[in-house]
N, C-alpha and C positions, 0 to 999 in steps of 0.2 A: 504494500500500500504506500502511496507517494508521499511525502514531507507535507503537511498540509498548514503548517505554523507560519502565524502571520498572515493568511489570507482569511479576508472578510468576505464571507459570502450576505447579499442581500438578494430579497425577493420581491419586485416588482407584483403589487399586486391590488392595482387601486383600479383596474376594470371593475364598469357593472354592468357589462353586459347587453349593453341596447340594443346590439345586434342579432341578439337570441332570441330575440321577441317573447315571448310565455316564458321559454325555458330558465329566462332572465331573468323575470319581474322578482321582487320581494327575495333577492338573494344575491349576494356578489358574484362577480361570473368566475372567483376562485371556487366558490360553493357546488357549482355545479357538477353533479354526479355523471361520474364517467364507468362507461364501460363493465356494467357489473358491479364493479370494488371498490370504485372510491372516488374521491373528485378530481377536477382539476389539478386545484394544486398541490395536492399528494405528489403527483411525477416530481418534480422539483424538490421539495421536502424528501424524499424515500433516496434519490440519489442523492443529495446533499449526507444522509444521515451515512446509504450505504458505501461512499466514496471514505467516510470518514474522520468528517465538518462534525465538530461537536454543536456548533449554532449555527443558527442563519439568522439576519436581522429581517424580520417583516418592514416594508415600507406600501402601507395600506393607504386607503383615504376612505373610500364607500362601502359605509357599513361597515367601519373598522371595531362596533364592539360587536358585533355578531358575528364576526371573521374572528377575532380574536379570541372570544368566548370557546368559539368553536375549535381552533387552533390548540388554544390550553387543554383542552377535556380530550384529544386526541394525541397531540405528539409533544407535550412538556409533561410528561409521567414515566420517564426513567431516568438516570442519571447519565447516560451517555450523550445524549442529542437533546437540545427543543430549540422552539423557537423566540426570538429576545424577540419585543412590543415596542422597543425604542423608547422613546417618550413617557407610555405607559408599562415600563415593565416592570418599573418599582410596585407597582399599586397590582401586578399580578403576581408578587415575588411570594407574598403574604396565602396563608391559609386560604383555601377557597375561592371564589369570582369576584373582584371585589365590587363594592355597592356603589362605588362612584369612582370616576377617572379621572384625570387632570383634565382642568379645561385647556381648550386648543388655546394657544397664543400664538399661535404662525401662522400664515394662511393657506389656504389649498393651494398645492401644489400644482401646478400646471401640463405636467408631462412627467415622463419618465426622469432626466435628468433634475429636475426640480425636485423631483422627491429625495436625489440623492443630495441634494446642496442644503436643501432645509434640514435633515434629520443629520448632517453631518459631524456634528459631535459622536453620535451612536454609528455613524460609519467608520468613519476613521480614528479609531481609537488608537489608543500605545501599542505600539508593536505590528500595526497593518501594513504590511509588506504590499500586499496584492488583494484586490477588490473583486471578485467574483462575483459578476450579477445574471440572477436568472430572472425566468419570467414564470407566470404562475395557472397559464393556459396552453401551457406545451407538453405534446404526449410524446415520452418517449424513456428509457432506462439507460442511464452514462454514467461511469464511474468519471466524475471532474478531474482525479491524480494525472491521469498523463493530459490532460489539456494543462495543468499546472502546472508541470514538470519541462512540459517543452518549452511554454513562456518563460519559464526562470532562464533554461539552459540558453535560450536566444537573445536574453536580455531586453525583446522588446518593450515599448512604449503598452501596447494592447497586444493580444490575439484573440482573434475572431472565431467561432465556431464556424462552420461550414458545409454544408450538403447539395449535391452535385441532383437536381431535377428535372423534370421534362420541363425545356425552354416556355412550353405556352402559359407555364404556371408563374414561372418569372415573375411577370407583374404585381402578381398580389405582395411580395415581400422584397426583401433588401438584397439587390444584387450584390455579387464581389465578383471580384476581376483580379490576378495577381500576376505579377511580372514572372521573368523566369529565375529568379532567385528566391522567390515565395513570399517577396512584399506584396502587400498590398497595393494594388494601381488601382481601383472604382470601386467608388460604393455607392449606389444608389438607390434610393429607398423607392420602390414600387416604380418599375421602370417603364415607360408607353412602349418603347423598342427597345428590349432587353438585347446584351451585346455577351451576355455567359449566360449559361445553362448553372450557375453557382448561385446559393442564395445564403443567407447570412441567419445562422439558427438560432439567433436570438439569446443565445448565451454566450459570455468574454469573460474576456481576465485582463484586469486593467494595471498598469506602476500604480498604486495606492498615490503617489507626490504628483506622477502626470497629472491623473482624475483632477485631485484635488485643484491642481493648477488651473486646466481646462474649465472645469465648472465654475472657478474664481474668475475668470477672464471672460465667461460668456455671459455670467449672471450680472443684468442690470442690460444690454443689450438688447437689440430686437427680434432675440431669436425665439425660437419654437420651443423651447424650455423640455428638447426629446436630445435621447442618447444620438440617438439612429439617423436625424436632422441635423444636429449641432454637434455633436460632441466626436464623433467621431469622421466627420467632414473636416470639423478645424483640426485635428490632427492631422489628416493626410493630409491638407490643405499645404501646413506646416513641416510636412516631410519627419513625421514621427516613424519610428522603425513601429511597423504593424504588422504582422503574421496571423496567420491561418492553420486550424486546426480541424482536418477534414472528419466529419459525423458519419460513421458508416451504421448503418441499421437502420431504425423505425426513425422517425422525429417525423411531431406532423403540427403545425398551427392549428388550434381548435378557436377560430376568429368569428364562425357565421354557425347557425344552427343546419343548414346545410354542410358546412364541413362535418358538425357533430355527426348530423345524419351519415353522412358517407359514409365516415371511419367505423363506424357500428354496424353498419353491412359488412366491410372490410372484416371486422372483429366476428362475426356470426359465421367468415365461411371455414371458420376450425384451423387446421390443417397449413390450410393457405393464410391465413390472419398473418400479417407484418407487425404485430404486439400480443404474442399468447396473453388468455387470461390467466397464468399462471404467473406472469412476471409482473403482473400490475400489482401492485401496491391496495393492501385489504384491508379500509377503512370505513367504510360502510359495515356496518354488521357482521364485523369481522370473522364471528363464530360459524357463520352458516356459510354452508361451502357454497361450491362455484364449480359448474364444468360446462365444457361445450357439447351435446349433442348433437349426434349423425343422425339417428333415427330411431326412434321409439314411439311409442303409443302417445299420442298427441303434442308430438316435439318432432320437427324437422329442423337440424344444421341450424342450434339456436346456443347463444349461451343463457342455461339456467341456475337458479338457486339450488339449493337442497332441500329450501321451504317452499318451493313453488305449489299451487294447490289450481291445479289445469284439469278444468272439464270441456274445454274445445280443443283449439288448434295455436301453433305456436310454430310459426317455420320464420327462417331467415333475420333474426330478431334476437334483441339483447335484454333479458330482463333481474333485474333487481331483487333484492329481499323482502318476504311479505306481497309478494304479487298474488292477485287470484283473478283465474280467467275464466268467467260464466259457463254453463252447458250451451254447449254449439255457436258459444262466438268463434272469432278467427283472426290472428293475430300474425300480419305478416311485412316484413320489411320493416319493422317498427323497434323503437326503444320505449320498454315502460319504465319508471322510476321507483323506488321504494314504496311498498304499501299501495301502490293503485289497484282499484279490482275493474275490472274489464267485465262488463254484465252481458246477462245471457245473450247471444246470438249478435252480441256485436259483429261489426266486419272492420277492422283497422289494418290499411294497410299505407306503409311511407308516411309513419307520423312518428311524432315524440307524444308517450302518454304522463305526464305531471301526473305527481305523488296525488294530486284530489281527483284525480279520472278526467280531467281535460284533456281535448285532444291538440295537439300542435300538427299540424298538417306541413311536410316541408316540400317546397318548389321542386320539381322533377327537372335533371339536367344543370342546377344553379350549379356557379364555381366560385362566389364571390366567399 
């Protein structure tokens, strides 16, 4: 396991979701239950823990005590790993939830780099060699030691995570482009006529003194108050030494409720899934198992519970703890959520079903 001393890992995670429509409402879009086992930002926490980060620092904004609340009662209950609160982690340090928080005296943070320049006491503390930021709606299992390992031994400014995609997808994300010594030469955030098939996976590792510099010299500015906008433009800008660290496996943006939909078809065909449910991270109802089904009596090529309670049909489809599906409904191409019952002789088919039995219907064909 790689030297992991002196890097600060933080967690980007002040999304709420507008884009998820239903799946969104009344919950931060780190909350959102993924894949069977657990939410969102499980994937980031679970590699953080299992790479070997004893913390990670949250940098929330919406709905940060429901996020937080939830955060504590899940992964700060052992002595190895949890997550610091920044601002509020004195007032979670104590016995139990506690009854009242600090009030805000800073203001909302504007973007990603904002969150890192306001909470910056609890970023950069004594000893932060190297800043490691993730983000808190990316699916995917990474141990971070050798993305850390090669930043040290190269001595870059930054390195970029990396994965190599079908060009038409380019656009939705951050291009990179590298010369042939493995600098960086472009980076473009969401590109109209992409010039690499390379996109930028949304997690780095930054010189802790760079960061700090950079974010000192942008803040007050006219900029976009974003990593991916500012901060790592004015570095190349600048001719900072920036390197690349290519992501081979799964990693996928969970940005639109249409991507959610996809990757949960993706996840239902077994076999073929590019993230078994076995390697996902089990926070949801951790006790109750989890497997995928080929074929049995009212289950076709679905991942189910072990509490499942199915008097119809269930094919092609991802469902949760506590589900129940009525006599001769029909449940197909769909995600249910924890606790929703599906009643008799419904037909759902290419929807998200929410824990209260709402249906979310998602667009056929969307890429956004």
């Amino acid at each position: 396991m790689a030297d992991l001393r002196g890097v600060r890992a933080v967690l980007l995670a002040g999304g709420e979701g507008r884009r998820m429509g239903p799946l969104g409402t009344a919950r931060p879009k780190p909350l959102v239950p993924y894949g069977g086992t657990c939410r969102l930002i499980d994937f980031s926490l679970a590699n953080a823990r299992a790479s070997g980060l004893p913390e990670v620092l949250l940098l929330s904004q919406y709905e940060e005590r429901l996020l937080m609340d939830d955060l504590r009662r899940v992964w700060n209950t052992g002595p190895d790993f949890r997550v610091h609160f920044g601002p509020y982690d004195a007032a979670y340090r104590g016995q139990g939830l506690p009854h009242r928080l600090p009030r805000r005296t800073w203001p909302l943070e504007r973007g990603t780099a904002d969150a890192l320049i306001r909470k910056a006491e609890h970023v950069f503390t004594e000893g932060t060699e190297d800043v490691l930021v993730l983000h808190a709606d990316h699916v995917y299992r990474y141990d971070y030691g050798p993305l850390v390992a090669e930043h040290r031994a190269s001595g870059a400014a930054l390195t970029v995570a990396y994965q190599r995609i079908e060009r038409r997808w380019v656009h939705l994300f951050g291009m990179v482009r590298f010369d042939g010594g493995g600098r960086l030469a472009e980076f473009t955030e969401k590109p109209e006529e992409p010039t690499s098939d390379l996109v930028f996976a949304a997690f780095c590792v930054f010189d802790a003194a760079v960061l700090r510099r950079y974010l000192t010299e942008l803040d007050g500015t006219g900029w976009q108050h974003d990593i991916s906008r500012d901060v790592i433009p004015a570095m190349l800008a600048a001719g900072e030494h920036i390197r690349g660290h290519e992501v081979r496996g799964h990693w996928e943006d969970i940005g639109t409720v249409e991507r959610y939909h996809r990757a949960h078809l993706a996840l239902a065909s077994g076999p073929r899934a590019p993230l078994p449910v076995a390697r996902m991270p089990r926070t949801v109802r951790p006790a109750v198992g989890r497997r995928w089904v080929a074929d049995a009596p009212g289950v076709r090529a679905s991942v189910i519970p072990s509490d499942l309670v199915n008097d119809g049909l269930v094919a092609d489809s991802v469902l949760f703890p506590g589900v129940r599906v009525g006599a001769g409904a029909r449940v197909r191409r769909s995600v249910v959520l924890p606790g929703a019952v599906i009643p008799p002789d419904a037909d759902i088919d290419g929807a998200v079903v929410l824990e209260d039995g709402r249906i979310q219907h998602v667009a056929e064909g969307a890429n956004a």
